[in-house]
PAVEXKOL-478480 format. One record per residue: x, y, z of N, C-alpha, C, CB in turn. Coordinates in steps of 0.1 Angstrom, whole numbers, plus 5000, padded with zeros to 4 digits. Atoms other than C-alpha are relative to their C-alpha. Glycine has a CB too. Layout:
! residues N
XYZXYZXYZXYZ ...
//
This chain:
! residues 310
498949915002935442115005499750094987501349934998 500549935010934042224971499750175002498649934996 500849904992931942454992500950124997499749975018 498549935002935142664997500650054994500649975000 498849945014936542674965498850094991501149814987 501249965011932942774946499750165013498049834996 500849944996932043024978501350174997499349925016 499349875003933443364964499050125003500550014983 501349894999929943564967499850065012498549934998 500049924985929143824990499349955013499350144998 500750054984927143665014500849905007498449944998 498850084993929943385018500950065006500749934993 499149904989932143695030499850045008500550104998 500449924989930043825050499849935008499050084999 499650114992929643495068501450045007500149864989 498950064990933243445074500250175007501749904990 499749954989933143805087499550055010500650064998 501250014983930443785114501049925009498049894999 500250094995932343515129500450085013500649884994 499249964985932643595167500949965006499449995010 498649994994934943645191500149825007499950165014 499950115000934143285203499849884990499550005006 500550045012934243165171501449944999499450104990 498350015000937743205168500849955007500650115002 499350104995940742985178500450045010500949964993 499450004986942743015208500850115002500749885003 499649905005944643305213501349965005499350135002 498650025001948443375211500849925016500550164995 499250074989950643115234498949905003500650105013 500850094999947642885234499249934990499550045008 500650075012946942695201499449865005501149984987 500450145001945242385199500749894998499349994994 498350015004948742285182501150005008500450104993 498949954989950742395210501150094992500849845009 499449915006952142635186500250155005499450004989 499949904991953442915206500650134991500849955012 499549855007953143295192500250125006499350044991 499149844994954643485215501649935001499250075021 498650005001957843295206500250034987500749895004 500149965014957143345171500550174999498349974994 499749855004956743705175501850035010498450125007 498449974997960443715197500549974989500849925013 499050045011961943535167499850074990500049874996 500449875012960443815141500750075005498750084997 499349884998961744075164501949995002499350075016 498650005000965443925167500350044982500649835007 499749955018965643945127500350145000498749984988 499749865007964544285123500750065015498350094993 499349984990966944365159501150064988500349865011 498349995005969844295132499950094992500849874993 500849875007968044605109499449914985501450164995 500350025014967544565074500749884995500350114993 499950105006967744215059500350024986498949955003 499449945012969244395025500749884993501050145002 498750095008971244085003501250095000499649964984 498549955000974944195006500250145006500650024985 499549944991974944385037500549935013499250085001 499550044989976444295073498449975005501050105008 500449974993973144335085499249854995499650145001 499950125005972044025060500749905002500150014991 499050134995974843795067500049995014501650024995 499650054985974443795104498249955000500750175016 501250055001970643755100499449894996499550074997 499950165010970943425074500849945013501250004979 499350114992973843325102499249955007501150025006 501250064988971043305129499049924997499250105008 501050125001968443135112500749854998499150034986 499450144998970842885103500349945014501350004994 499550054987972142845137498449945004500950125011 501450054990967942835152499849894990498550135002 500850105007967242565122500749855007500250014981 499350074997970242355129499849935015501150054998 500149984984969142355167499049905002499550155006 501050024993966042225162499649924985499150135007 500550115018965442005119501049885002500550104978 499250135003967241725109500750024992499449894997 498649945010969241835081499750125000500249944982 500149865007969642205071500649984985500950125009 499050025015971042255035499850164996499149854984 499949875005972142615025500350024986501050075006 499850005014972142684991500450174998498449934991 499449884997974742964991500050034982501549985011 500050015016974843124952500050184998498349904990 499949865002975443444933499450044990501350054999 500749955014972943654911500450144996498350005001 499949925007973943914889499050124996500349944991 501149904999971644234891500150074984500250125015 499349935015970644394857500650104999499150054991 499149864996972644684867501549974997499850055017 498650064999975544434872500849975010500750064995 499450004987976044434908499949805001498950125014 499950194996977344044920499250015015502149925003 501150024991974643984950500449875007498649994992 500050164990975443714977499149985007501049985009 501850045000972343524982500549865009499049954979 499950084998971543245002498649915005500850025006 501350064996968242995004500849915010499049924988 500250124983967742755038499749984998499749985013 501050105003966242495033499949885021500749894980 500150054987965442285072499049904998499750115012 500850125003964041945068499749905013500849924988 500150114994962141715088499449895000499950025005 500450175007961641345088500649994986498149964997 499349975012964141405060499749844990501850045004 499850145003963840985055498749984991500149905014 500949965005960541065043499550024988500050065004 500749945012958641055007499450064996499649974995 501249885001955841235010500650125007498649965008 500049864995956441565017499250145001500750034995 500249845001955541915024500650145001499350025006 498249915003957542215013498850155006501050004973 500349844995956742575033500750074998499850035010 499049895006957942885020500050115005499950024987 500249844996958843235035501150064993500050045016 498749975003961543495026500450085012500150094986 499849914989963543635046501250135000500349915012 500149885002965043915028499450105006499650014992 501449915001963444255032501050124989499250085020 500049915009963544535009500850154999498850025000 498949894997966244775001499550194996501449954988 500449895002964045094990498249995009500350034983 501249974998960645205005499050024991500050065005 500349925014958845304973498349995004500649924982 501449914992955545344996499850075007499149975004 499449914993956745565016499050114998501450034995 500549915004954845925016500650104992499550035009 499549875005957546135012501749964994500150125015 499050025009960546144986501549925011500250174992 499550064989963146105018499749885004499950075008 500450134996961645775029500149944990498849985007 499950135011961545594996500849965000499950014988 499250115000964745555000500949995008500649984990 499950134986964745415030500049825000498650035009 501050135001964845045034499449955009500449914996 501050034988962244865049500049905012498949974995 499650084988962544745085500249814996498650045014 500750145004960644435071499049935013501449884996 500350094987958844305106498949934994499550095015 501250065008955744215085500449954990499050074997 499550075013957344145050501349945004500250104986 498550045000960043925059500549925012500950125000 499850074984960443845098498449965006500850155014 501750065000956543755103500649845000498850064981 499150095001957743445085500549925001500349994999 498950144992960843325098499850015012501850014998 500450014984959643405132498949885000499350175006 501550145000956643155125500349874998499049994987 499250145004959042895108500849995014501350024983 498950024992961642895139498949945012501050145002 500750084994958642845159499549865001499450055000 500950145008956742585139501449924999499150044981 499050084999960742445144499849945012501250054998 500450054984960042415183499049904999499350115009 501550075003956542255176500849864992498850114988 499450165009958441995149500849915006500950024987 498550114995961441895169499249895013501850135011 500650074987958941775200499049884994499050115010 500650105011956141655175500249974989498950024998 499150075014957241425148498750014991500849825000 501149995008955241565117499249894995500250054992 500750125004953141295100500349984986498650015003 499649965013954841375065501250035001499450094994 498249944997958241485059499450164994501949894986 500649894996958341885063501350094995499550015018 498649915008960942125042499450185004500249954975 500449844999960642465055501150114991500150045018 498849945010962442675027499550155003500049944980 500149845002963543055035501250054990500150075015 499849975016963943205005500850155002498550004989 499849855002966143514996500150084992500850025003 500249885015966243824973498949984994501149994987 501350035006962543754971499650204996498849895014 500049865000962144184975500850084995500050035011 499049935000965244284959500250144993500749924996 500049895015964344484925498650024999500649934984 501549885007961244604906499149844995500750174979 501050105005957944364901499450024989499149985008 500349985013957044554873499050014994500449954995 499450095012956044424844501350134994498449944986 500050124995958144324837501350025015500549894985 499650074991959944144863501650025005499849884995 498449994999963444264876500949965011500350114998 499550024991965644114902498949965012500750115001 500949994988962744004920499949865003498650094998 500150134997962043634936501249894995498949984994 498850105003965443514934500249885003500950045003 499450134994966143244958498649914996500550015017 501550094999962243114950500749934980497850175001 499550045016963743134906501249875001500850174992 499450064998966542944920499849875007500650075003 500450144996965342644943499549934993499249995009 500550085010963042564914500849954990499250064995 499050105011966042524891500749915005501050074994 498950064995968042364920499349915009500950095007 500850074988965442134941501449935009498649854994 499550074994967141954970500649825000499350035007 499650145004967141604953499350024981498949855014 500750015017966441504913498649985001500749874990 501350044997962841474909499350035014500049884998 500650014991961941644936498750115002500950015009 501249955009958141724936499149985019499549854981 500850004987956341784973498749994996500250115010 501250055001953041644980499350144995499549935013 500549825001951742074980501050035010497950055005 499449914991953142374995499150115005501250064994 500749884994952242685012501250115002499249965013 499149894997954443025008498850075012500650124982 500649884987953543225042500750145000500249945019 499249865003954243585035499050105007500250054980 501349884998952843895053499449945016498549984986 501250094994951243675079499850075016500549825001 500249914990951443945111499550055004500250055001 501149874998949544215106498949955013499050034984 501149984989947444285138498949984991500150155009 501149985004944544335117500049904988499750144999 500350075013944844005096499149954994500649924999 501149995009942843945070500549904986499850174997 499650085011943543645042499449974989500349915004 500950035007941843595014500749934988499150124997 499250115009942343344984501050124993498849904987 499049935011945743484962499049894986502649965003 500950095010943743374928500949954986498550114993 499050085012947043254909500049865009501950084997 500050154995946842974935498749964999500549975014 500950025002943442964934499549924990499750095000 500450065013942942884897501449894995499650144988 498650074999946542694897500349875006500650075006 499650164990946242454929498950035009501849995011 501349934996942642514937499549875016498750004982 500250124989942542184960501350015010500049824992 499149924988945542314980499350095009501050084995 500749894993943642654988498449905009499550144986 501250075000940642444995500349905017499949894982 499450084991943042205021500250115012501349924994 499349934986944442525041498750075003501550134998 500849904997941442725041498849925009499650084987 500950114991939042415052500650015016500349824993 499550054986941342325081500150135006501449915000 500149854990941542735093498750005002500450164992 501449974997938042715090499449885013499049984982 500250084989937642385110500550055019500649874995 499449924987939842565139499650145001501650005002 500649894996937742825143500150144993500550015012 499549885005939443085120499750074988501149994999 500949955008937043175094499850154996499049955004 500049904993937243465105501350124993500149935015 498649965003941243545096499749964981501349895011 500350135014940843235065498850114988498849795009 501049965004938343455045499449964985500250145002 500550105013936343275015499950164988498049895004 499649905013937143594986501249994995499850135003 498949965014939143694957500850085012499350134983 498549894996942343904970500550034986501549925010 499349935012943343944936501049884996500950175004 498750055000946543794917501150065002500249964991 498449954995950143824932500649964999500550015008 498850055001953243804920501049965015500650114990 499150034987955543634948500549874997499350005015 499150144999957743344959499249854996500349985017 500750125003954943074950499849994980498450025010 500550055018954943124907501049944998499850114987 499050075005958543044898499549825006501650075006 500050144994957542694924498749984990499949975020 501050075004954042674906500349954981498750115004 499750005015955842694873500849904996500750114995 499150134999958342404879499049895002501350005013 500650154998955042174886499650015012500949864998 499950044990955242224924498050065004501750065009 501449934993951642304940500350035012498749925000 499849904989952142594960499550124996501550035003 501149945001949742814970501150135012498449895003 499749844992950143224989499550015009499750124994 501149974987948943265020500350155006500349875013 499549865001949343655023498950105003500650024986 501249874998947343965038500550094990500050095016 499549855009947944275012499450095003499850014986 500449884995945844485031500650085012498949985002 498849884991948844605050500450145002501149994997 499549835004949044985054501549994998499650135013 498149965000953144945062500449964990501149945013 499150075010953944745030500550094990499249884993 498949925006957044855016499950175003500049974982 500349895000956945165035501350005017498150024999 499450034990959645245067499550015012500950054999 501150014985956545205093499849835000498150114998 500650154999956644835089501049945014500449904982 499750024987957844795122499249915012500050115004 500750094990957144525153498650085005501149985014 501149974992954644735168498550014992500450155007 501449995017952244695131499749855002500850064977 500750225001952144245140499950015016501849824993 500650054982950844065171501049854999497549945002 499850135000951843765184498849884997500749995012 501350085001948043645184499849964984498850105005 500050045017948143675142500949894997500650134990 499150084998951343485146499849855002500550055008 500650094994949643225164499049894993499550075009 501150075005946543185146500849954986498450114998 499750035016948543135108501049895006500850154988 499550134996950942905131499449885005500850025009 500850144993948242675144499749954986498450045012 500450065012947242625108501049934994499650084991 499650095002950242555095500749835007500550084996 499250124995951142335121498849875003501050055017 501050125001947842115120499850004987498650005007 499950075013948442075082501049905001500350084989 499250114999951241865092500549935010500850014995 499950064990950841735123498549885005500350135009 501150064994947141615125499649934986499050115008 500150125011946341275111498550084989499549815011 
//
């Protein structure tokens, strides 16, 4: 596993991107997992159905009600962690993290993280009109909880081998990333102050952000990298053992601020699992027809043989 974490050099990229078409895992609605991503991708497109995932709009509160309802359907406890953040402006913000647990009875754990926010301005937009637009989200946001609601199907039949906290996080997109830092990764700033029990400290995590894109492409985030370097080392091995070397790619991506620092800052080891070479990000072309269900598929077979296979 070393291998992995030391292979950053060009010729280890260029490896993982020869790998052929039979190289690669199974394709969408046929994992090895039985992780099915062409229901993944229906459960992205019901989100962004309800429009813009904005904190303290209608279009937000009916979109938080349904995940609740699909978690409750299919975990063992849910726990909403309903709360109000104060924007530096001064606006009161009604917020709400999900948290959907299973094998709740469970010590060992593993905690998965998405948001499912999306973003109230465009500010990549081309043209002055579109910035402030907000963004559909189908890739930043419904990607995600369409993968989690799945990987709920998959959990409720097969009983993980760990206990399994799938936390969707909100007002991760709300404000400005900066430097510095404004309104941004709220419900991620908040779980960490508020875990679900005292002392509560999961074995590792994995935030899945982004994870759609037709044309995905993953490469290490290098705040988890140098942070929780035997995490990256665990997800990227086991993509690589199912064929996906290919997707999994052994390089830098850079560092990224997101939902995984506030959790890496409380102690938790949680690592990013994120494409950034998205043309639609933060832009109002981030629409269903920019993800697959096959991308869906391949990032759901992984997470679901990290906690399903002895």
């Amino acid at each position: 596993m070393l291998v992995i974490l030391l292979c950053l050099a060009a010729a280890c990229s260029s490896d993982a991107k020869e790998g052929s078409a039979a190289q690669r895992g199974p394709a969408a609605g046929s994992t090895s997992t039985g992780f099915d991503g062409n229901a993944a991708y229906n459960y992205a497109k019901a989100q962004v159905d309800f429009g813009a995932r904005v904190p303290g709009t209608p279009a937000a509160k009916q979109a938080g009600d349904w995940i609740i309802a699909q978690m409750r359907a299919r975990a063992d406890t849910v726990i909403v962690q309903n709360f109000t953040h104060t924007t530096a402006d001064g606006k009161k913000l009604p917020l709400r993290n999900i948290l959907a647990r299973f094998r709740p009875e469970l010590t060992d754990r593993v905690l998965y993280v998405t948001h499912w926010d999306s973003r109230p301005v465009s500010e990549s937009a081309t043209t002055e009109a579109e910035k402030k637009l907000p963004v559909p989200g189908a890739n930043d946001g419904a990607s995600g909880v369409g993968m989690f609601v799945a990987l709920g199907d998959l959990l409720k039949k097969t009983k993980p081998n760990v206990g399994v906290d799938l936390l969707f996080t909100d007002g991760e997109d709300y404000g400005a990333f900066g430097p510095p830092e404004v309104d941004v990764l709220i419900g991620s700033r908040y779980f960490a102050a508020h875990p679900p029990s005292p002392g509560y400290m999961p074995l590792y995590g994995v935030l899945w952000d982004m994870i759609g894109d037709k044309d995905l492409r993953i490469p290490y985030e290098m705040n988890s990298f140098k942070q929780a370097p035997e995490v990256v080392s665990r997800v990227w091995q086991t993509a690589a053992d199912m064929g996906y070397g290919d997707v999994f790619v052994q390089e830098s991506g850079g560092e990224i601020t997101d939902d995984h620092i506030p959790l890496l800052n409380a102690g938790m080891r949680v690592i990013d699992v994120i494409d950034l070479t998205y043309l639609a990000h933060h832009t109002p072309q981030d629409t269903m027809d920019k993800i697959s269900a096959k991308s869906l598929a391949t990032v759901g077979d992984v997470a679901a043989a990290l906690v399903t296979r002895k």
